[in-house]
Structure formats: C-alpha cells, structure tokens
C-alpha positions in Angstrom: -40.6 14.5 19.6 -40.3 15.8 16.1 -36.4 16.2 16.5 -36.0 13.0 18.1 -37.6 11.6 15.1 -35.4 13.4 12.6 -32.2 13.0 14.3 -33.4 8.9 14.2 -34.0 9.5 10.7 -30.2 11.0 9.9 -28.4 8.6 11.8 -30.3 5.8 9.6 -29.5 7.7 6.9 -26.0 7.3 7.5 -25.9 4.3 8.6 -27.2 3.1 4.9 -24.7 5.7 3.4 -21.7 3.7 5.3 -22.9 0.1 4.8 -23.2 1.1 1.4 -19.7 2.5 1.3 -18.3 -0.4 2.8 -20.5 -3.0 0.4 -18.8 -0.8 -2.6 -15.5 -1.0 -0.8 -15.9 -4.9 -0.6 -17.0 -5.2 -4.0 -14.1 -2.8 -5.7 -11.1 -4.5 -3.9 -12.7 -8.2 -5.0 -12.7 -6.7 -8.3 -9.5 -5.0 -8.1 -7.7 -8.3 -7.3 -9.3 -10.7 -9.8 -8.5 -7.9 -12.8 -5.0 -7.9 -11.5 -4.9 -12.0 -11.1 -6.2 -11.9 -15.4 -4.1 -9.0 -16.3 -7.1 -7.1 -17.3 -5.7 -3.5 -17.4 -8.6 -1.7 -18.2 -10.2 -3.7 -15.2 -7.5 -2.4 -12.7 -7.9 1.1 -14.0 -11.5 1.1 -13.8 -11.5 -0.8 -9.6 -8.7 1.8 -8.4 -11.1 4.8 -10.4 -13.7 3.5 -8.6 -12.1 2.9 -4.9 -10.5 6.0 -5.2 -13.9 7.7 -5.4 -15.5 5.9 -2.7 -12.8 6.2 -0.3 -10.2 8.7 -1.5 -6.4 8.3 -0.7 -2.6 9.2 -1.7 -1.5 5.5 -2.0 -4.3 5.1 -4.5 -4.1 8.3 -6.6 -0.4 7.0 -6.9 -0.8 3.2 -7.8 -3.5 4.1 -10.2 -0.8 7.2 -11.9 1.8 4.5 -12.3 -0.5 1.8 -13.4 -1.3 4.8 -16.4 2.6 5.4 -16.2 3.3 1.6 -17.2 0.9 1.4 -20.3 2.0 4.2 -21.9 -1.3 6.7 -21.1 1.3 9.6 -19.4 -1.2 12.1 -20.1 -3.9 10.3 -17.8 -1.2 9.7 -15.2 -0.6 13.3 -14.9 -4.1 14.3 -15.3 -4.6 12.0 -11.7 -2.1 13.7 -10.0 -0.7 16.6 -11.4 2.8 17.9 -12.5 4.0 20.2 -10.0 7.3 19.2 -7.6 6.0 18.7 -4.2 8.0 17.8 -1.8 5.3 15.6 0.1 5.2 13.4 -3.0 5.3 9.8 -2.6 8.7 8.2 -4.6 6.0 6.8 -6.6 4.0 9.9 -7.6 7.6 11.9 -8.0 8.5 9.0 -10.8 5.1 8.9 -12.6 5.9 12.7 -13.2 9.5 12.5 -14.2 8.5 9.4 -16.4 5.4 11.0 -17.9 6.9 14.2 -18.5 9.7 12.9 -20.5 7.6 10.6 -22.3 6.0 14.0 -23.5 8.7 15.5 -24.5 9.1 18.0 -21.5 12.5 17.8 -20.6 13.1 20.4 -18.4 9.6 19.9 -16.1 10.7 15.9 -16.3 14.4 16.7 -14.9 12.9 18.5 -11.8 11.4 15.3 -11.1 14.6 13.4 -11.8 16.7 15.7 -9.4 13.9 15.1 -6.3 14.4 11.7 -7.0 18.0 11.4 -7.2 18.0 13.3 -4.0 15.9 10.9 -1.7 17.9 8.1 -3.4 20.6 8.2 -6.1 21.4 5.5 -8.9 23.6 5.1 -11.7 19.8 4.9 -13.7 18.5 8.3 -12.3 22.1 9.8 -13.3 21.4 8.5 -16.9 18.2 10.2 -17.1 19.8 13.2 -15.8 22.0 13.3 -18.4 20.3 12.3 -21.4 17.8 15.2 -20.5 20.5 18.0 -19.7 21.8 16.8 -23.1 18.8 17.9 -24.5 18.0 21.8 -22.8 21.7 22.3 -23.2 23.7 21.9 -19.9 26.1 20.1 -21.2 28.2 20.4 -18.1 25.7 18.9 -15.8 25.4 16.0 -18.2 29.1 15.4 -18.3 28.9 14.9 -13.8 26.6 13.0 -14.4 27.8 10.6 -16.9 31.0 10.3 -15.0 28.9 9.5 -11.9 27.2 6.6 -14.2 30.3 5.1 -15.7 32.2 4.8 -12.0 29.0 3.6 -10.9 27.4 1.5 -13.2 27.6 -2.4 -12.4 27.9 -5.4 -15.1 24.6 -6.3 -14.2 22.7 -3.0 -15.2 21.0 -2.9 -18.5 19.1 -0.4 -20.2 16.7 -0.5 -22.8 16.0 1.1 -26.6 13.4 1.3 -28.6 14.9 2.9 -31.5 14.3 -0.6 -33.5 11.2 -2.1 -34.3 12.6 -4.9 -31.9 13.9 -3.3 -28.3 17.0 -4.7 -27.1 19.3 -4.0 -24.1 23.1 -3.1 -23.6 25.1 -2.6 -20.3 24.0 0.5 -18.6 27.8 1.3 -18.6 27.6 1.6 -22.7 24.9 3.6 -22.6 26.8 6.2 -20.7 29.5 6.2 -23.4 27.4 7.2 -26.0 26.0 9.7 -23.6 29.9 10.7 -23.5 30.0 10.6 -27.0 27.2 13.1 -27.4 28.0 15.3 -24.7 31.5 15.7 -26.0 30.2 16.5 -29.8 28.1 19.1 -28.1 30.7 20.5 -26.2 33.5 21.1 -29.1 31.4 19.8 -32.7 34.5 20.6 -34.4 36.3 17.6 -32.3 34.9 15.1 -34.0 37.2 12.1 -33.2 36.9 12.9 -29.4 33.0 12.0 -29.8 33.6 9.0 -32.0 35.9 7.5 -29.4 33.3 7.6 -26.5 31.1 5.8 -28.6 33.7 3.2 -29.5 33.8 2.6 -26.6 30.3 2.0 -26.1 30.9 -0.2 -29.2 33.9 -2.6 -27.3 31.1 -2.8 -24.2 28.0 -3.7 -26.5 28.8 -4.6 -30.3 24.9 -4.6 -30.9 24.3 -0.8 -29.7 22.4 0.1 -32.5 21.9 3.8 -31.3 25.0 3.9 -30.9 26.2 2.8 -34.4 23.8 4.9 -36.0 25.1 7.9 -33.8 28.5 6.9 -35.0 27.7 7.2 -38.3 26.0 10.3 -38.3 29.6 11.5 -36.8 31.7 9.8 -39.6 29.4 11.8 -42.1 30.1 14.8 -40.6 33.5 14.6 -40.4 34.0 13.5 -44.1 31.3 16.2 -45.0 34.0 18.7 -43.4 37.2 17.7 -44.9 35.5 17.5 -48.1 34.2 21.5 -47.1 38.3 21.9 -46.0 39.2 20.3 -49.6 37.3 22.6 -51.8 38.3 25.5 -49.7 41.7 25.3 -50.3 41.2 24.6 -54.0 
C-alpha cells in the first residue's frame, strides 16, 4: 500500500513538473515572438536564455549565439557555444565563431572557422575573409588564391562594407579584393612599391569613394617618396 501510495505521489509529481514545463514553454515562445515583433533585443536574448533552459537544444544555443553575433556582444556568443571546430556544428554556430573570433582579434582561431565554412559552401565573401585574415598571420600565398578566386568570382552585385569612417559605406566586393591585391603584393616584395599602388588603382577605377583604399594608397606614396628621399641622401 505504502509503495502504491508513493509511486502515486511521483507520477503527480511529474506530472506538475511537465505541465509546468510546458506552461513555461508556452509563455517563453509568446514572449519570444512579441520581443522579436518590437525589436526588443534584450527581450529576445532574455526568451531564447530562458527556452533554452527549460527545454535545451542545438537550434536554440545557435539562434541565441548569432542573435549575440549580430549586436556586437562576440564574447557572449562564444561563451554560449564555445570556440572549438567541430565538425557537427551547425553553418550557423560555425559562422558565429569565425565572426566572433575575428571580431576579437583572433585571426588564426577565426580562419579555421572560415575554411569549414568555405568547405560546406564556398563564396567569393568567405574567400575575402580568408584572405584579409591570411594577410594578417602572414600567408601571403594563401591570400593571393584567394583573392584571385574573389576577383574571377565576384559579381556586380556584391558589396562589402567598412567601417573605417565614422559613416560606413559599401564598394563592389570586386574592389575590395584589389586592395586586398594591393596589400598582399606590398607584403610580398615592400620594395615594389608601384606593383601595390596599381592593385589599388584599380580598386580606385571600380569604386572612386574607397576610402580604405585611398588611405592605403597614400600610406604607399609616403613610402615610396620616403625611400627615394633615403636613395637621394645616400648617394650624396
């Protein structure tokens, strides 16, 4: 009698602890959808925090990492679901690490993330990444594939955007590539100067407004004048 009573007692038990569940469920999805109807971000952050607790899952450990992703808090987005390459990773959760990471100045952990992604699906944007980032640990020969991939690739339609200004702005993907070049070739022979300033021209010819690009241009002229000026008092 006495187990019958307390086997009674469990199954109400859980039978509260799932209508609960499924009342918290009911509530945090309403909730979920009327913060994303007023564009409340701290709202959505707080409904997926919440649903993921009551009823844990992959899609929503991922949507709530790129909903960090997308306002800028990388370190949260990592924090939610980590930075090491798995290859049972959603797209989504690969991206949200690639993004994050380079947002934090991690180059090499971010380009890991680039690669995976560019395997499962590669894109004249991906290659860009690629390449900006090999720029920057050094492999100046993986950038170059790269770029050239981008360039013979790259549509009319594809923009990118910089942020160098107090105003962002975008210019064809394509021109973004050729200052790539530009870079990449400085890196590869710095005392070939006009070889760099030409890639960027012709980022210039693309997209007259490239800022970063004109600025990058610049820096190149100075050096160049800087060293015939060295070359001058040399031979004097």
């Amino acid at each position: 009698m006495k187990k019958t009573v307390l086997l009674l007692l469990l199954f109400v038990g859980f039978t509260g602890i799932s209508q609960t569940n499924d009342a918290l469920l009911k509530h945090y999805n309403a909730y979920y959808k009327e913060m994303r109807l007023q564009g409340d971000v701290n709202g959505v952050i707080s409904a997926l925090t919440h649903l993921n607790v009551i009823s844990p899952s992959k899609e929503r450990r991922d949507t709530l990492a790129f909903v960090y992703m997308n306002n800028g808090k990388h370190m949260q987005a990592l924090n939610t679901i980590g930075i090491e390459k798995n290859a049972e990773d959603s797209d989504l959760a690969v991206q949200v690490k690639a993004f994050s990471l380079k947002s934090l100045n991690q180059p090499k952990r971010a380009l890991e993330h680039f690669e995976e992604l560019n395997s499962r699906n590669p894109s004249p944007y991906l290659a860009y990444e690629m390449a900006d980032l090999k720029i920057q640990t050094g492999d100046m020969e993986g950038a170059v594939k790269n770029i050239e991939y981008g360039i013979a690739n790259a549509t009319d339609e594809m923009k990118y955007a910089f942020y160098e200004r107090q105003q962002p702005y975008e210019v064809p993907l394509k021109a973004a590539f050729y200052h790539l070049k530009g870079l990449a070739d400085f890196n590869q022979n710095k005392e070939n100067i006009d070889a760099a300033i030409a890639s960027i021209d012709e980022a210039l010819k693309i997209a007259p407004n490239f800022n970063l690009a004109s600025l990058s241009k610049q820096a190149l002229e100075s050096r160049k004048q800087q060293a015939a000026e060295g070359s001058e008092g040399t031979k004097n």
